[in-house]
C-alpha positions in Angstrom: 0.0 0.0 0.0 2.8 2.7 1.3 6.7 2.6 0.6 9.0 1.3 3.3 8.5 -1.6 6.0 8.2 1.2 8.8 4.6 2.5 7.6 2.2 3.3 10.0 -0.4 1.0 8.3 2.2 -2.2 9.0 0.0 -4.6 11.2 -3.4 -2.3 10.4 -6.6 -3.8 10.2 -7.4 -4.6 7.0 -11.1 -3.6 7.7 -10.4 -0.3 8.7 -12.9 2.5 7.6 -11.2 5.0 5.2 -12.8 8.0 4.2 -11.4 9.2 0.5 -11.7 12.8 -0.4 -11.4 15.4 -3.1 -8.2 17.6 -2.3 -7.3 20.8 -4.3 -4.0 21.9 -3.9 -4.3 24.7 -1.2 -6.4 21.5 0.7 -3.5 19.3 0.2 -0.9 21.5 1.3 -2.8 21.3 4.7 -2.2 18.1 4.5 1.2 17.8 4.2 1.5 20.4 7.3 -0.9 17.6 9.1 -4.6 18.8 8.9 -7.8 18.9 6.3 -10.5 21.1 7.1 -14.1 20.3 6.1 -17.4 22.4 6.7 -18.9 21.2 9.4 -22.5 20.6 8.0 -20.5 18.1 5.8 -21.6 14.9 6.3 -17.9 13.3 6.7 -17.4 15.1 9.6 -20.0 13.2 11.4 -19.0 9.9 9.9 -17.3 6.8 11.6 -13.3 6.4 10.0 -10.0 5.8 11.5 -8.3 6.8 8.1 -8.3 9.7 5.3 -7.0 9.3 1.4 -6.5 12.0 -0.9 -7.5 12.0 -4.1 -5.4 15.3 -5.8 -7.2 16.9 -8.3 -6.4 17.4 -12.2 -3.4 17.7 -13.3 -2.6 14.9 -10.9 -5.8 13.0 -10.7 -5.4 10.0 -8.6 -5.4 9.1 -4.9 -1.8 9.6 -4.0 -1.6 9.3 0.0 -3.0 8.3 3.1 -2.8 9.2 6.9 -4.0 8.1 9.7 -6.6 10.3 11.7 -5.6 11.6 15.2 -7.7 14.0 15.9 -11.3 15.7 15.0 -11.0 19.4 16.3 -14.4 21.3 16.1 -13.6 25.5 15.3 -15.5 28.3 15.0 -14.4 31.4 12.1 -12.2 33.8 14.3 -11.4 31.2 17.4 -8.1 29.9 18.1 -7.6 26.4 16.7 -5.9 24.5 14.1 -7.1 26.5 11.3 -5.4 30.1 10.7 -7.7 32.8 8.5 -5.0 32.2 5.5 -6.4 28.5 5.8 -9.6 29.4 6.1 -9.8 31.6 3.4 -7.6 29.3 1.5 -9.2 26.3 2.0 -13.1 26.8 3.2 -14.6 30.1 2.0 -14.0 29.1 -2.1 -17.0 26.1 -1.6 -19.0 27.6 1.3 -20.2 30.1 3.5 -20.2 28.8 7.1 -18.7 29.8 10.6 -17.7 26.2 11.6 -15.7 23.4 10.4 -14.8 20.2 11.7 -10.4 19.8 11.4 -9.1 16.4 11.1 -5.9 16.4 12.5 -3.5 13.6 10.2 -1.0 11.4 11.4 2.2 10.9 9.2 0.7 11.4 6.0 1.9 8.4 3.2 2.5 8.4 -0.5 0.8 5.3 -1.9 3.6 2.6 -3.6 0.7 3.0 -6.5 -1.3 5.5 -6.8 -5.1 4.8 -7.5 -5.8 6.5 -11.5 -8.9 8.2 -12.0 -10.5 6.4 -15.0 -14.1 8.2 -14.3 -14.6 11.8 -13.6 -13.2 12.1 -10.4 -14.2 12.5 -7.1 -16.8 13.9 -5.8 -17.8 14.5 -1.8 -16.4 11.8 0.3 -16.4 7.8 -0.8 -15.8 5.2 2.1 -13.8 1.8 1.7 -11.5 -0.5 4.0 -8.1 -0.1 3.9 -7.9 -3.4 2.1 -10.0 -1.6 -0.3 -7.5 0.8 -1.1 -4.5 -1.4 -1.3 -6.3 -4.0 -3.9 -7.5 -0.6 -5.6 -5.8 0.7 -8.9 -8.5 2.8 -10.3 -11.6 4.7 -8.7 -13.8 2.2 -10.4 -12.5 -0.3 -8.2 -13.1 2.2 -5.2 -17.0 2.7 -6.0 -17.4 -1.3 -5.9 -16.7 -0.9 -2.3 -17.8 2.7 -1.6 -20.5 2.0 1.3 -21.5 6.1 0.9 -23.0 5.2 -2.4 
């Protein structure tokens, strides 16, 4: 699934709940610092998952890492927290107007060995497999066989 034997998903249960969403780059350079915000009337923030993947947006346009989710910090618009105004306005206010969001605070976030190609038209909202789902994966199409959001 990741490079190298010292991965934090060596030893993970296989039937882990994995929540794979849509990441722009502004979203995904969150993630690389360690968080993803999401609007809090988003129904993701509310779901059950011990795991996040990203699927990066065209030009890249495949799910490209995962990380392991430590945290869910709730935050209001102007309240200290995880999320600066640079983030916010980076990151929320293109998709919606709201005063709340939910942050997901990452573990070490991992480059898939093999990325997962888009081969439909991308991703939309959040999708739900198993970890074992997304290591068998080598196209979306073989995510939405398992997708349990669908």
């Amino acid at each position: 699934m990741t490079d190298g034997e010292g991965s934090v998903f060596a030893g993970a249960d296989p039937e882990a709940r994995v929540c794979v969403v849509a990441t722009r780059p502004a979203t995904f350079e969150r993630c690389r610092e360690g968080f993803y915000p999401a609007p809090a009337s988003y129904d993701r923030t509310d779901e059950p998952f011990d795991y996040m993947a990203f699927y990066r947006t065209a030009p890249v346009s495949a799910v490209t890492h995962v990380a392991g989710v430590v945290e869910r910090v709730d935050q209001r618009r102007g309240e200290p927290g995880p999320l600066s105004d640079r983030d916010w306005t980076a990151t929320i206010d293109p998709f919606v107007d709201t005063d709340a969001v939910v942050v997901f605070e990452l573990g070490e976030l991992e480059r898939l060995a093999n990325p997962i190609e888009n081969d439909l038209r991308g991703l939309r909202g959040a999708w739900y497999c198993t970890l074992g789902d997304l290591d068998a994966a080598t196209t979306l199409s073989d995510l939405t066989d398992h997708d349990d959001s669908c």
